[in-house]
Backbone as JSON Lines, residues from 0, in Angstrom:
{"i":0,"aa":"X","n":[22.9,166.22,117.3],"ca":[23.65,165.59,116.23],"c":[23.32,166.29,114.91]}
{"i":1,"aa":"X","n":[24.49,166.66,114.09],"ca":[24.11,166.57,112.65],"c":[23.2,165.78,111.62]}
{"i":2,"aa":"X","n":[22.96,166.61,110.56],"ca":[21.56,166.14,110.06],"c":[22.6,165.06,109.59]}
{"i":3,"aa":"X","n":[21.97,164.05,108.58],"ca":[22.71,162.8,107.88],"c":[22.08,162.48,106.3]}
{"i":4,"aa":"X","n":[23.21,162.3,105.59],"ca":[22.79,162.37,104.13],"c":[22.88,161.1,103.63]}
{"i":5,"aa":"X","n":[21.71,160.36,103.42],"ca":[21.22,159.33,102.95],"c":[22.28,159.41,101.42]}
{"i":6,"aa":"X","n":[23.47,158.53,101.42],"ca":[24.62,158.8,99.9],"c":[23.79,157.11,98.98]}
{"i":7,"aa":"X","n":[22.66,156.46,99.43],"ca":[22.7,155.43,99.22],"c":[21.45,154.31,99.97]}
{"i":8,"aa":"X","n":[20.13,153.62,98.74],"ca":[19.46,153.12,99.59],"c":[19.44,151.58,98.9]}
{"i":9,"aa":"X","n":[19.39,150.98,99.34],"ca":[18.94,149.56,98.93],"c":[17.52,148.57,99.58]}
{"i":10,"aa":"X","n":[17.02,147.76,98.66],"ca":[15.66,147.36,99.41],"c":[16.36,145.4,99.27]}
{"i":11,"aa":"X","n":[15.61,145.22,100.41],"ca":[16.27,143.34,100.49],"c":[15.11,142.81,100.23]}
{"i":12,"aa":"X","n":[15.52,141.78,99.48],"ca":[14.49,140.6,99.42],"c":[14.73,139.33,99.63]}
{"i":13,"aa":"X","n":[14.24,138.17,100.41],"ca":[14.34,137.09,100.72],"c":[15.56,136.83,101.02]}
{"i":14,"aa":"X","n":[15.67,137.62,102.02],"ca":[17.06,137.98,103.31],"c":[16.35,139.05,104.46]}
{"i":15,"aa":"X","n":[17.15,138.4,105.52],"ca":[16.57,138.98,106.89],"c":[17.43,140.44,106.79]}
{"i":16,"aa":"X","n":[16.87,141.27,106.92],"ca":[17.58,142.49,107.15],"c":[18.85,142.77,107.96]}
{"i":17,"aa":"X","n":[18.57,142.63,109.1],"ca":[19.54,142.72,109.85],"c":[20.78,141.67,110.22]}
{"i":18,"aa":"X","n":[20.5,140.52,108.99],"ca":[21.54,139.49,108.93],"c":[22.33,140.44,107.74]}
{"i":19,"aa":"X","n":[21.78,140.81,106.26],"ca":[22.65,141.97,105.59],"c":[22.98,142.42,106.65]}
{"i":20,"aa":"X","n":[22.95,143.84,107.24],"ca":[23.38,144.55,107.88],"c":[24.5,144.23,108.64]}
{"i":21,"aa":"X","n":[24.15,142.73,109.53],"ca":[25.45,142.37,110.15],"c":[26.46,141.79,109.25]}
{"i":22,"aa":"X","n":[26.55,141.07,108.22],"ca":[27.08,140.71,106.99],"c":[28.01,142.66,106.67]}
{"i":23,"aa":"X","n":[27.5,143.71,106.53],"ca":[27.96,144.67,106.12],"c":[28.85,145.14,107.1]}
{"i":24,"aa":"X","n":[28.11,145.01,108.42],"ca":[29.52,145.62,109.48],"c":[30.69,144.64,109.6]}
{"i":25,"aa":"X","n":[30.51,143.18,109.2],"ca":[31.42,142.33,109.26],"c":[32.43,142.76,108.18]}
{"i":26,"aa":"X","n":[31.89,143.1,107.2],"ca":[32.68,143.15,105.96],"c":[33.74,144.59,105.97]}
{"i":27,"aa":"X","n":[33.18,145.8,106.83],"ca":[33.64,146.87,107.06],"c":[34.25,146.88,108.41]}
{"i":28,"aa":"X","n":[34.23,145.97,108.91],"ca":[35.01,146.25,110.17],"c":[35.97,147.05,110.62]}
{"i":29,"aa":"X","n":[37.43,146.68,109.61],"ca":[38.8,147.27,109.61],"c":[38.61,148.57,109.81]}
{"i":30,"aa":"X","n":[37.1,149.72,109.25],"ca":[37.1,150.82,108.59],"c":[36.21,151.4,109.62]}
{"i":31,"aa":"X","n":[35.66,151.36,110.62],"ca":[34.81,151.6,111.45],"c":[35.29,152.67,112.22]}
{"i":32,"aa":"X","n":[34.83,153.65,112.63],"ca":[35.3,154.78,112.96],"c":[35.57,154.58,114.88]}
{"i":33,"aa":"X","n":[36.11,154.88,115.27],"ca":[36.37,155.18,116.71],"c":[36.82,156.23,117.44]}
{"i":34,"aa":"X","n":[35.51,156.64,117.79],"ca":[35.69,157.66,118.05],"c":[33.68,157.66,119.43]}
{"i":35,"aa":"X","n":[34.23,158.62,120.45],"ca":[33.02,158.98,120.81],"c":[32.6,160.75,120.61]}
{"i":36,"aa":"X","n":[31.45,160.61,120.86],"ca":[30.66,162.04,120.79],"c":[29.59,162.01,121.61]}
{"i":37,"aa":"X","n":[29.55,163.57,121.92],"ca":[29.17,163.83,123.13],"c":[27.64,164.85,122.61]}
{"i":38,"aa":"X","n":[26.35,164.59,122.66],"ca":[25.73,165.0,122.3],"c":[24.83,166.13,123.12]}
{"i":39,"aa":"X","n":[23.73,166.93,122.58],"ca":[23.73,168.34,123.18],"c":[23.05,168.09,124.78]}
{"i":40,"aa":"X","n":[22.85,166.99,125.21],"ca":[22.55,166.97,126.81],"c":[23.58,166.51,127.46]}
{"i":41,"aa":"X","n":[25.3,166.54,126.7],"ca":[26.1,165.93,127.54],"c":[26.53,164.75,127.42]}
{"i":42,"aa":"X","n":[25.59,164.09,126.56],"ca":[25.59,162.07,126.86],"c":[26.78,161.59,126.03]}
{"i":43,"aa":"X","n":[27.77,160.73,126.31],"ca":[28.36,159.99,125.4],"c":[27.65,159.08,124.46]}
{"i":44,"aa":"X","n":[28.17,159.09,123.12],"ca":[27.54,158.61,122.12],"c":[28.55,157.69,121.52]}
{"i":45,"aa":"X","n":[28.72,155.95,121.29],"ca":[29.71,155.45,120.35],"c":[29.19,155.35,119.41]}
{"i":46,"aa":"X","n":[28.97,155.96,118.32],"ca":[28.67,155.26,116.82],"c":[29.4,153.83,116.53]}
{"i":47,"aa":"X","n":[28.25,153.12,116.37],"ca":[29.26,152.02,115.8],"c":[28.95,151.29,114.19]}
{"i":48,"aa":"X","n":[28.27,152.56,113.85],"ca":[27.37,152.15,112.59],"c":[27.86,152.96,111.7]}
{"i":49,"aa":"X","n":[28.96,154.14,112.01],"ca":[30.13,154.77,111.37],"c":[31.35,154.25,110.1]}
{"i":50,"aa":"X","n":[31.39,154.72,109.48],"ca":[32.67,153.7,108.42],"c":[33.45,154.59,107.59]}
{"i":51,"aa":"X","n":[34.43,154.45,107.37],"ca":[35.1,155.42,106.45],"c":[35.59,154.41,105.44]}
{"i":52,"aa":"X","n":[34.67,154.39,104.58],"ca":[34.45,153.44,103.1],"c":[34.03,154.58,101.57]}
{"i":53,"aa":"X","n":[34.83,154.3,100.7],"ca":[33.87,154.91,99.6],"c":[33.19,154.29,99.44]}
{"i":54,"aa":"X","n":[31.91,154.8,98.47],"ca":[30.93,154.69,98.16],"c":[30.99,153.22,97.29]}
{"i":55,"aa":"X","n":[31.91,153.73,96.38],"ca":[32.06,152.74,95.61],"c":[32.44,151.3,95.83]}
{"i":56,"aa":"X","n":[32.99,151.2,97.35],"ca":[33.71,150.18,97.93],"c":[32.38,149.2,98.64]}
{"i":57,"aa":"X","n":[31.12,150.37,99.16],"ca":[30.08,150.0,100.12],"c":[29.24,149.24,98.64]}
{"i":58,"aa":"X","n":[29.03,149.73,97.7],"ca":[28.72,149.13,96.74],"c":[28.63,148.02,96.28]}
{"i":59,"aa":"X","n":[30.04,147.76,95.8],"ca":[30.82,146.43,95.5],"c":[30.52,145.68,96.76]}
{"i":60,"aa":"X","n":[30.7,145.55,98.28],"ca":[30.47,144.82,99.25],"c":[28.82,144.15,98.84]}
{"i":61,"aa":"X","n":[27.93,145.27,98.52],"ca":[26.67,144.32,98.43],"c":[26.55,143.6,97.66]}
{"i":62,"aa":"X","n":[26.89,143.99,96.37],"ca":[26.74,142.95,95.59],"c":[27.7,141.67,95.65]}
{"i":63,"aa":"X","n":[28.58,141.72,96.52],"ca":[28.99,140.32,96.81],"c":[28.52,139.73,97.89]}
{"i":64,"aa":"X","n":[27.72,140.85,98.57],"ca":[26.85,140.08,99.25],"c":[25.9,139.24,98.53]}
{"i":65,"aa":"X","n":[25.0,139.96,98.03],"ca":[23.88,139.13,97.01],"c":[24.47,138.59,96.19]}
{"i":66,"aa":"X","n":[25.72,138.4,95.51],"ca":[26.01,137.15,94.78],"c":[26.72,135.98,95.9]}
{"i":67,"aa":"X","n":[26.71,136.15,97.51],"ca":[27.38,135.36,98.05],"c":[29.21,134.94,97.95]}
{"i":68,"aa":"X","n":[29.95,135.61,97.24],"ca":[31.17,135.88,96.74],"c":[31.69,136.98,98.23]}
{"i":69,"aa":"X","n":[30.98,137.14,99.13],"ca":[31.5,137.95,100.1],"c":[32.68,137.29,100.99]}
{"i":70,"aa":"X","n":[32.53,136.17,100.84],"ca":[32.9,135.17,102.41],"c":[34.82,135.18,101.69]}
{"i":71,"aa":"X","n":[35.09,135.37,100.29],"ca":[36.11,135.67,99.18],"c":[36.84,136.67,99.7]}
{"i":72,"aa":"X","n":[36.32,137.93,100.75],"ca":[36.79,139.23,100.4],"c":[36.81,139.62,101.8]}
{"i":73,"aa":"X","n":[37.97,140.68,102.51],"ca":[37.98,141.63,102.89],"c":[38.19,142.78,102.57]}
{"i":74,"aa":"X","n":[37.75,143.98,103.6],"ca":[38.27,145.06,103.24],"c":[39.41,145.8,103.92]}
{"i":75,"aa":"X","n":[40.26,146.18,102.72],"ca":[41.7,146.88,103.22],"c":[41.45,147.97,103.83]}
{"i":76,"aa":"X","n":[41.97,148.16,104.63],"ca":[41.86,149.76,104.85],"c":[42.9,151.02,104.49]}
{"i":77,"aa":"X","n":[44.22,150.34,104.15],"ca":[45.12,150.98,104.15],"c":[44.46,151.43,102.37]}
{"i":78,"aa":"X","n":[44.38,150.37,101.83],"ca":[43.89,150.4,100.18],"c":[42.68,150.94,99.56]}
{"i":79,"aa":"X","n":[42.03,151.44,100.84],"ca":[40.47,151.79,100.73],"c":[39.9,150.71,99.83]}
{"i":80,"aa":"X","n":[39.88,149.31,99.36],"ca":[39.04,148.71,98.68],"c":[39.17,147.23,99.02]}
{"i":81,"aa":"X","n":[38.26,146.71,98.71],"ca":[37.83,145.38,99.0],"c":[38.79,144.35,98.4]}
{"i":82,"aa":"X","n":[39.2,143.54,98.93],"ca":[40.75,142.5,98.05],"c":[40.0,141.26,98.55]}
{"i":83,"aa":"X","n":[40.61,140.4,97.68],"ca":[40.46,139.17,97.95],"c":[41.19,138.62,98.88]}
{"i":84,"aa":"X","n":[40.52,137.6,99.82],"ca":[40.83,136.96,101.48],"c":[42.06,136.19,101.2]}
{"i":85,"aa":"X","n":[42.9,136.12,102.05],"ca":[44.42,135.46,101.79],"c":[43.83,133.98,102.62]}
{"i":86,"aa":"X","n":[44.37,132.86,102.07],"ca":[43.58,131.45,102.53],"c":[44.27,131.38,103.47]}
């Protein structure tokens, strides 16, 4: 596999990690890449931790995470950006 460029780090506090994390793939869903790869012994590989999000979009998602304003929002994909949830 290709090396990978850290575009972005954040540190959590008084939140379970991997509840963010699932909170983030929830929020990126629409944008999740699909696709497999086949790595240098042959093996199929699904990324599912893949996203085709700007930066700026992965951004904005956290902080509505940490202000809790997330549950408000999906993300478009056609729009590349985060809109507010239709009731």
């Amino acid at each position: 596999m290709a090396p990978v460029k850290v575009m972005d780090d954040y540190k959590v506090y008084n939140a379970h990690p991997s509840k963010v994390e699932a909170l983030i793939h929830r929020l990126f869903a629409s944008a999740r890449l699909d696709l497999t790869q086949i790595d240098a012994k042959g093996k199929d590989y699904d990324p599912s931790e893949w996203f085709m999000v700007p930066l700026e979009e992965v951004q904005k998602g956290i902080e509505l995470i940490v202000s809790g304003d997330v549950i408000y929002y999906n993300y478009d994909r056609q729009q590349e950006k985060l809109v507010p949830a239709e009731n």
